[in-house]
C-alpha positions as a Markdown table, in Angstrom:
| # | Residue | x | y | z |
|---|---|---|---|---|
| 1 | Unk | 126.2 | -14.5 | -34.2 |
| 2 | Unk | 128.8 | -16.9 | -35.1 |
| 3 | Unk | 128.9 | -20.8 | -33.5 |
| 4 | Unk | 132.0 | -21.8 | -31.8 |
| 5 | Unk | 132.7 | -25.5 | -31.0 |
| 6 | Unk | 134.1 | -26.1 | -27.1 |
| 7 | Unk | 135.7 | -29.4 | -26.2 |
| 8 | Unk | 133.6 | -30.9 | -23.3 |
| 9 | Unk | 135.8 | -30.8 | -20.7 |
| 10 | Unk | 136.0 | -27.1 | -21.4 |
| 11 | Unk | 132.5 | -26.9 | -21.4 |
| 12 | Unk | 132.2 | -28.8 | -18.2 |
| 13 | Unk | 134.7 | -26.2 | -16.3 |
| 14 | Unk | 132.7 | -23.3 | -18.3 |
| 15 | Unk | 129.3 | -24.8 | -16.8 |
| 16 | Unk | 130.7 | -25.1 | -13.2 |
| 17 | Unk | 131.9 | -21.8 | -13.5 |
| 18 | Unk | 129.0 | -20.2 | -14.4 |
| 19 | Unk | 126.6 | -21.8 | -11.9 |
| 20 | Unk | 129.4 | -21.1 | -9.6 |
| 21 | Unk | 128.9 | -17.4 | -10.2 |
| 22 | Unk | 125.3 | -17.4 | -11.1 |
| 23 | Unk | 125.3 | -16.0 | -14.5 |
| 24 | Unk | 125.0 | -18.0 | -18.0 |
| 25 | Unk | 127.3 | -19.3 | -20.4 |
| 26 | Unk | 127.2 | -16.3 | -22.6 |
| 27 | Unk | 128.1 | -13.7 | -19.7 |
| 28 | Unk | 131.2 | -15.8 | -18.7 |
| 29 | Unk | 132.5 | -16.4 | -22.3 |
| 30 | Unk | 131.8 | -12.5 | -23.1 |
| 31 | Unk | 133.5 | -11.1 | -19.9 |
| 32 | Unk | 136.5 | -13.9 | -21.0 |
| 33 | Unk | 136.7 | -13.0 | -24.3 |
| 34 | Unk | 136.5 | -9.2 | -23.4 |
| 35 | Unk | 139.3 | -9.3 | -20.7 |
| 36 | Unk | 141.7 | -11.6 | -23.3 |
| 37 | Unk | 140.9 | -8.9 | -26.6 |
| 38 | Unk | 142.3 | -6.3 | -23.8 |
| 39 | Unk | 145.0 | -8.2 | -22.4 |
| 40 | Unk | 146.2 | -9.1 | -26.1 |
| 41 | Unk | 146.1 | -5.4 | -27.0 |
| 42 | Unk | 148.3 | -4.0 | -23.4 |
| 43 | Unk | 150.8 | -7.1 | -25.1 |
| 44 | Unk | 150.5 | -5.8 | -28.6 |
| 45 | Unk | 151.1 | -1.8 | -27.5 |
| 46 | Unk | 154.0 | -3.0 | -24.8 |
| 47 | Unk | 155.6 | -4.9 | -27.6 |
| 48 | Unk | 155.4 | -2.0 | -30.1 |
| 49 | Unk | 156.9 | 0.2 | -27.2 |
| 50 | Unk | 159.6 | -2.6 | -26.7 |
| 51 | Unk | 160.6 | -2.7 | -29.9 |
| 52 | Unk | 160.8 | 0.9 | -30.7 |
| 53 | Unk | 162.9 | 1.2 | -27.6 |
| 54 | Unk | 164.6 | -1.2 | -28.9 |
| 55 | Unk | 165.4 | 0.4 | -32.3 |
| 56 | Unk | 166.8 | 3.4 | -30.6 |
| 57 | Unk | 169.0 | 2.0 | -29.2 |
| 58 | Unk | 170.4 | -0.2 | -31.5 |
| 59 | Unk | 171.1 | 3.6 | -34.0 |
């Protein structure tokens, strides 16, 4: 697994968080990083759907 650096305030809302929640560091950062990879892909589909849309009617 790869090392990522996090700026302490970061870490210090990621810490609060997590014993906020009970789980660890790595369960919070995974379900984040797993909800922003999905959220970015619903953007990048919409956008290609936009743009098509887009395209049509310009013709």
């Amino acid at each position: 697994m790869g090392r990522i650096t996090i700026p302490d305030a970061l870490l210090e809302a990621l810490d609060a968080t997590a014993a906020a929640l009970e789980q660890s560091r790595e369960e919070i950062i995974h379900r984040a990083l797993e909800r922003y990879l999905h959220d970015f892909d619903d953007l990048r589909v919409a956008t290609a759907r936009l743009r098509t849309r887009e395209r049509g009617h310009a013709a």
